[in-house]
C-alpha positions as CSV (number, residue, x, y, z in Angstrom):
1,X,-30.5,24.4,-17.6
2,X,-27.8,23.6,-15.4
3,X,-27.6,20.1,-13.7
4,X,-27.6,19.8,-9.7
5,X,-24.5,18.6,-8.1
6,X,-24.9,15.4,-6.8
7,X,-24.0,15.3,-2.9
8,X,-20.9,12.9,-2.2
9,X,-22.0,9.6,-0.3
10,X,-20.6,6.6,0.6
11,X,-22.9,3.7,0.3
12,X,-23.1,0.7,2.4
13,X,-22.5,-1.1,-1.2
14,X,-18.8,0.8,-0.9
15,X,-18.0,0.3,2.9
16,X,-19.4,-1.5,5.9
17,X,-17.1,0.6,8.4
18,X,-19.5,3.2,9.3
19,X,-17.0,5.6,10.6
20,X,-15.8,5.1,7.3
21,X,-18.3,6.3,5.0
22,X,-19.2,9.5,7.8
23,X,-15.5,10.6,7.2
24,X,-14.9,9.7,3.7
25,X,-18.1,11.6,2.0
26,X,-16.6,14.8,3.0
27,X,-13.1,13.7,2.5
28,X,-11.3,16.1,-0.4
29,X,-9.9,12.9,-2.3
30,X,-12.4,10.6,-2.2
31,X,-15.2,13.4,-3.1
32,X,-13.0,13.7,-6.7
33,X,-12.9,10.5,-7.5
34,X,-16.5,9.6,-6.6
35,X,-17.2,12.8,-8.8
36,X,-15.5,11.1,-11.6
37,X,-17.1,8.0,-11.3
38,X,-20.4,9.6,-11.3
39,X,-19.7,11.6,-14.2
40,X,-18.1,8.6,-16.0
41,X,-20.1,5.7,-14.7
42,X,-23.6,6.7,-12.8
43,X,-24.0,5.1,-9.6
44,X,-26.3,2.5,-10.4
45,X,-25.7,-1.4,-8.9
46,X,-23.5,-1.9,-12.5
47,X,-20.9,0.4,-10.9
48,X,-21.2,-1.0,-7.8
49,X,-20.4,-4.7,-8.9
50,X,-17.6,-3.6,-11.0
51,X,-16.2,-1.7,-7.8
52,X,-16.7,-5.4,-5.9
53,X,-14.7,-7.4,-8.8
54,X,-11.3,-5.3,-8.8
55,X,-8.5,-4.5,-6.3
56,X,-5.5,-2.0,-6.2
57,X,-2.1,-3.3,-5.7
58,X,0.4,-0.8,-4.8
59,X,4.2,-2.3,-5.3
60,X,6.3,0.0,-2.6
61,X,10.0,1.0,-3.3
62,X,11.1,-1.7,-1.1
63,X,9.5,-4.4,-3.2
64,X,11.2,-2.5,-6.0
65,X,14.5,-2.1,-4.2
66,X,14.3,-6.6,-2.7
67,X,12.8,-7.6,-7.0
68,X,9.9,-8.9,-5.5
69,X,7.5,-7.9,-7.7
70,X,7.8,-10.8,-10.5
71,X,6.8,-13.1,-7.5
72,X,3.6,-11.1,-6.5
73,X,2.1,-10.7,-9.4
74,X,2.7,-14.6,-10.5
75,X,0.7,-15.2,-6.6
76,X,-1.9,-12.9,-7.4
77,X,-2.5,-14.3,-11.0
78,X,-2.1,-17.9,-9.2
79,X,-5.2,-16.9,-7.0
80,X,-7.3,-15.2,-9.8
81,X,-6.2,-11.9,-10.1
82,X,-5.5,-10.2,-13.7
83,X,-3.7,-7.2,-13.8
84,X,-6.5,-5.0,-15.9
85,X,-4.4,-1.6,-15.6
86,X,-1.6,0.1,-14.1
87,X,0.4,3.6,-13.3
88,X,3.7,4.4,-12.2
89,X,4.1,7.3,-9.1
90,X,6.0,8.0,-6.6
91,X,5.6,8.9,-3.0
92,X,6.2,12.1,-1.3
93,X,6.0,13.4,2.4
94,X,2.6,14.6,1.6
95,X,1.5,11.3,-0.6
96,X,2.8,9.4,2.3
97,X,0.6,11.0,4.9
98,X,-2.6,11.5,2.8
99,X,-3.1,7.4,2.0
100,X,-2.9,6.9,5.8
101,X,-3.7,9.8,7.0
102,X,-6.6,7.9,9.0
103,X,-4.2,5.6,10.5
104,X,-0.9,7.5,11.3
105,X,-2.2,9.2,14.4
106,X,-1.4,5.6,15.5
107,X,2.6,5.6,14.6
108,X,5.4,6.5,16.9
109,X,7.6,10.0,15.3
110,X,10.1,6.9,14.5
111,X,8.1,5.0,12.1
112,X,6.5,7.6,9.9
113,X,10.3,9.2,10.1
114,X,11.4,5.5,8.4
115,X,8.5,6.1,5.9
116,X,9.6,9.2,4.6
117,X,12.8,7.0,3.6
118,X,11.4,4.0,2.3
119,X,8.5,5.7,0.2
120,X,10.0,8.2,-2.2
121,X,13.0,6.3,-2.6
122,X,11.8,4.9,-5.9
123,X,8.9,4.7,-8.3
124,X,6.0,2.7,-7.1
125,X,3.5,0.9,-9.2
126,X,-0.2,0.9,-9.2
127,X,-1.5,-2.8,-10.5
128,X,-5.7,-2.3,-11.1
129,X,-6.4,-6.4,-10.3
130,X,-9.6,-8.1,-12.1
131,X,-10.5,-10.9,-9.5
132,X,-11.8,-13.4,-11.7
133,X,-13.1,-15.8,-8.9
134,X,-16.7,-15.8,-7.6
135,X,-15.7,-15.8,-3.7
136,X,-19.0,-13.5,-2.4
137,X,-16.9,-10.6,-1.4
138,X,-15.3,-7.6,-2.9
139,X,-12.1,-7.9,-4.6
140,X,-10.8,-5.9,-1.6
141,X,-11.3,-7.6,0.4
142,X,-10.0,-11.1,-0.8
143,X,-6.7,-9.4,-1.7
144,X,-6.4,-7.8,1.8
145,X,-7.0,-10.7,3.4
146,X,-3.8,-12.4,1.2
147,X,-1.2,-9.5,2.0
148,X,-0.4,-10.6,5.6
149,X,-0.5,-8.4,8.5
150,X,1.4,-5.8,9.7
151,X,3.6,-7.7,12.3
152,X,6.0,-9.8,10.7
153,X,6.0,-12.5,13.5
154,X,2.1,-13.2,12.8
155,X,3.1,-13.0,8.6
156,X,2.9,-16.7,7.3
157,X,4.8,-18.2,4.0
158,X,1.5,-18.0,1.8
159,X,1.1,-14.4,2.8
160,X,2.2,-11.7,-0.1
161,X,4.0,-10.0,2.3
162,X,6.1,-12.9,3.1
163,X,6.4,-13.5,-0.9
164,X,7.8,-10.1,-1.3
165,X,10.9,-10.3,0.2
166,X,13.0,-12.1,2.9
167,X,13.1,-9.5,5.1
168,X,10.5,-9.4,7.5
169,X,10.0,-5.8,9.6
170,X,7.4,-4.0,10.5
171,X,7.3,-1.1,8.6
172,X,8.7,-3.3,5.8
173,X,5.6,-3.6,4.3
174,X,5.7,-4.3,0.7
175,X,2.5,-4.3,-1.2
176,X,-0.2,-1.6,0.3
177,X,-3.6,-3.0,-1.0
178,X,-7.4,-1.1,-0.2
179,X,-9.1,-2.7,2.1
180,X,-12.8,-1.8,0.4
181,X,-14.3,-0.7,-2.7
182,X,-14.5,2.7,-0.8
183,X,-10.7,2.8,-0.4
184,X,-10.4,2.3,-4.6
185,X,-11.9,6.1,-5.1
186,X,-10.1,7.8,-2.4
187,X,-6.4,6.3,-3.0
188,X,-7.7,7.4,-6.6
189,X,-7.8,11.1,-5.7
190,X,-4.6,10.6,-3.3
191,X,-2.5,9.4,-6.1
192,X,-3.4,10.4,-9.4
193,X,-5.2,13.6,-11.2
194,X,-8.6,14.1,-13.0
195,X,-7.5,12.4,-16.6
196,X,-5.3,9.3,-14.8
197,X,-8.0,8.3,-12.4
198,X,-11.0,9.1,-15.3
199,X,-8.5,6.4,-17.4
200,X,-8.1,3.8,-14.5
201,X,-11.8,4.2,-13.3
202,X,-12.6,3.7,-17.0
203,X,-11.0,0.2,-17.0
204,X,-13.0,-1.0,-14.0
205,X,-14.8,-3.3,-16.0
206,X,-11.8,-4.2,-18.3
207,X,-11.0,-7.5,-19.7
208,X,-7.9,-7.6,-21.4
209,X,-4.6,-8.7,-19.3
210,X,-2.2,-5.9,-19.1
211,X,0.7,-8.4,-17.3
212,X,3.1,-8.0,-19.5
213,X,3.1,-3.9,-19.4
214,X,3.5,-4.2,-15.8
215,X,6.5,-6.5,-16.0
216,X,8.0,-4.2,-18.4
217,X,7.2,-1.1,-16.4
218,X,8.4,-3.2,-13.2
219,X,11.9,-4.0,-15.3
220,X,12.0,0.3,-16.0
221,X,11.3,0.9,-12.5
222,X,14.1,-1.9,-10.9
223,X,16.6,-0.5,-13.6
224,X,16.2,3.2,-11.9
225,X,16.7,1.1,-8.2
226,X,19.7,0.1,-5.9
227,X,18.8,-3.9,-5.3
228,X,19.1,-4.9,-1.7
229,X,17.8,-7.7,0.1
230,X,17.2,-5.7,3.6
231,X,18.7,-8.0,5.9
232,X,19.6,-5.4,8.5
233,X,22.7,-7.5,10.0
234,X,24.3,-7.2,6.3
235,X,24.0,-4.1,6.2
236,X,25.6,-3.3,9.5
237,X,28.7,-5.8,8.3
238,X,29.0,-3.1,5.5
239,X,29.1,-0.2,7.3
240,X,31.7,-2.2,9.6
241,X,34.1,-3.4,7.2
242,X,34.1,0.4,6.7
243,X,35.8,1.4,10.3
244,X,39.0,0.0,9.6
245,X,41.8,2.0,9.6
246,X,39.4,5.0,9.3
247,X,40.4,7.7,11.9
248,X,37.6,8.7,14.4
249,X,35.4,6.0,14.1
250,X,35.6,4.6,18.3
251,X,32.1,6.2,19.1
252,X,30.7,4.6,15.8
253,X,31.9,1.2,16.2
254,X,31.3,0.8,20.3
255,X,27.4,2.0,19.4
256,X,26.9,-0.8,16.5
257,X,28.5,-3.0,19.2
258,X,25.9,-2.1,21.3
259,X,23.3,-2.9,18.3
260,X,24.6,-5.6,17.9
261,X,24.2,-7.1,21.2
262,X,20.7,-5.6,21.7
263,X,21.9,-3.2,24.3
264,X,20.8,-0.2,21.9
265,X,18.3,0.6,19.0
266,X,19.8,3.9,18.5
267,X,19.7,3.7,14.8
268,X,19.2,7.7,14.4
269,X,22.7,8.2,15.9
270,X,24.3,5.7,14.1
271,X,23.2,6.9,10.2
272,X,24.2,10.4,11.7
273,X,27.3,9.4,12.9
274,X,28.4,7.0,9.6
275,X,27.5,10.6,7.8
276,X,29.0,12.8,10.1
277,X,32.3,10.5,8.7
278,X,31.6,10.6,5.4
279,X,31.4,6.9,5.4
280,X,29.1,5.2,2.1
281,X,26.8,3.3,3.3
282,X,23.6,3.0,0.9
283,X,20.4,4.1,1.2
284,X,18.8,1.2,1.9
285,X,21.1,-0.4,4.0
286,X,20.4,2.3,6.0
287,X,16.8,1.4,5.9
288,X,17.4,-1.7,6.5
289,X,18.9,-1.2,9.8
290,X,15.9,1.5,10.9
291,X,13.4,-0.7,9.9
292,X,14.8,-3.1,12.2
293,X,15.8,-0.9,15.3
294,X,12.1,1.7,15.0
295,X,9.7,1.9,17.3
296,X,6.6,0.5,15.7
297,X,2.6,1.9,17.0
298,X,1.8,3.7,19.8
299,X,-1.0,2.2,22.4
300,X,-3.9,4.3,20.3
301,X,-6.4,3.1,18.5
302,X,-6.6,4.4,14.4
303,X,-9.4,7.2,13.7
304,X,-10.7,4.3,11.2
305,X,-10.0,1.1,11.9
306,X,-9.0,-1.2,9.0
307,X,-12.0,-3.7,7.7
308,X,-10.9,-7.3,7.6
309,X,-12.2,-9.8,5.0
310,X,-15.4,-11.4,7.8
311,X,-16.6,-7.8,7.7
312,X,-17.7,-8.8,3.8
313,X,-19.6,-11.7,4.5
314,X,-21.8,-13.2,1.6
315,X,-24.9,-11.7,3.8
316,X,-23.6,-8.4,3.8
317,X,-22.4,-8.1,0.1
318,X,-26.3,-9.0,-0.5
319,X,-27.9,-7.0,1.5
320,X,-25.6,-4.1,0.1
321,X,-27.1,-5.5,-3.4
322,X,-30.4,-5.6,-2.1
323,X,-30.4,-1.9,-0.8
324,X,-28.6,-0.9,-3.9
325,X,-31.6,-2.3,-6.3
326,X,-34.2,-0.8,-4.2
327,X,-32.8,2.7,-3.6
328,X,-31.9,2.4,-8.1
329,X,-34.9,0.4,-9.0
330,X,-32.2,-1.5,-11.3
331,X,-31.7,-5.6,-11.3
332,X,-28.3,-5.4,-12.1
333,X,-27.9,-4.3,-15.7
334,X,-27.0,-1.0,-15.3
């Protein structure tokens, strides 16, 4: 006799944004993975706290292209993290927009256009986290919490987006890290197929320290990778120690004078026009420079709004248990 399908939820154990789990239980991505983790797993309060006690770290192509990656994972193992598993990928236009695809009806055209060069400019690495300390709250949301926010002037030394790299822009973001257990089983379907995430969902409750592969998969990926620090006023000394005694060049160099002095943050006419010359200037100096000059959010608010840390309280995570055990009629072993 055939077995029912299980309908696709999203448990209160899995998010406590409720806009969240309305969205997400009929969301194509998150409906595999949750299918996988039900076929692999169950969904019984043992899955739930395995969910709770790891975290995705996503290292972007511009931690790959700055070598920051050494120093994040030595400040997440510092705070208790163990990388349990990992998986190279790499971006594309439709990756890009899937991940945030909740949160991009927020970004001016300029930003998501700086995106599309930042994201598939290099491999990225997925970095499964065991969090080995006993803070009360998911993994998520611990390691959310230490990435930093968005807007580099509120970013602060301990942050991991300040650890990253020097450079400090917006859309210079670094790490991307779930914000809840929820968010582990969509990215999940957004970045991998049925037999990557079955592997990674399979080492959920892991104990064996995998840091080593990463930094030798981080080493393969940085080979493959033009290093750059970012600074954007470097890179605009490069692409002007190119204009001399190069013929044409007066409407280039009087609009990076203009740049310069903060009179213009045309930085779409000036990559066309150093191309339109034929001038080589690298790929991410020329992200460098947009990074600086875009346009960051629009005055919107996202269709789900991101779920900080004090969402998690120790009350909450408990209740979550408490339904969890009640709705299972399991104490915790499975």
């Amino acid at each position: 006799m055939d077995r029912p399908e299980r309908a696709c939820v999203v448990p209160e154990w899995l998010s406590q944004e409720g806009r969240k789990r309305e969205i997400y239980a009929g969301d194509p991505y998150y409906r595999d993975a949750w299918d996988d983790l039900t076929a692999l797993l169950g969904t019984e309060w043992a899955v739930a706290d395995q969910l709770h006690r790891v975290a995705p770290m996503i290292l972007k192509p511009d931690t790959v292209a700055v070598r920051g990656g050494a120093r994040l994972l030595a400040a997440v193992r510092a705070a208790g993290f163990v990388p349990v598993a990992w998986s190279k990928f790499r971006f594309d236009r439709h990756v890009t927009r899937e991940l945030w695809r909740y949160q991009l009806n927020v970004a001016t055209r300029e930003r998501i256009d700086v995106m599309d060069m930042i994201m598939p400019a290099a491999e990225s690495l997925y970095i499964l986290l065991r969090d080995t300390a006993e803070s009360g709250i998911p993994a998520t949301a611990r390691l959310s919490d230490m990435k930093g926010p968005t807007r580099p002037e509120d970013r602060e030394a301990h942050h991991l987006r300040w650890i990253a790299g020097a450079a400090q822009a917006s859309v210079l973001t670094y790490i991307h890290v779930a914000d809840e257990p929820a968010d582990i089983l969509r990215e999940l379907g957004v970045f991998f197929e049925s037999s990557e995430r079955k592997r990674l969902l399979a080492a959920l409750n892991s104990r064996q320290d995998v840091t080593q592969q990463v930094l030798t998969a981080l080493t393969e990926v940085e080979a493959c990778t033009e290093a750059s620090d970012l600074f954007w006023n470097s890179a605009l000394d490069r692409l002007d120690a190119q204009l001399s005694g190069h013929p044409d060049t007066a409407e280039l160099a009087a609009l990076l004078q203009q740049v310069r002095a903060g009179r213009s943050k045309d930085w779409q006419s000036l990559l066309a026009l150093a191309d339109r010359l034929g001038l080589r200037w690298s790929h991410w100096d020329r992200v460098a420079v947009a990074a600086h000059l875009s346009a960051r959010h629009l005055e919107a608010e996202p269709v789900i709004p991101d779920v900080s840390r004090s969402a998690w309280s120790v009350d909450s995570r408990s209740l979550a248990v408490d339904r969890v055990t009640a709705t299972t009629g399991t104490t915790g072993n499975g």
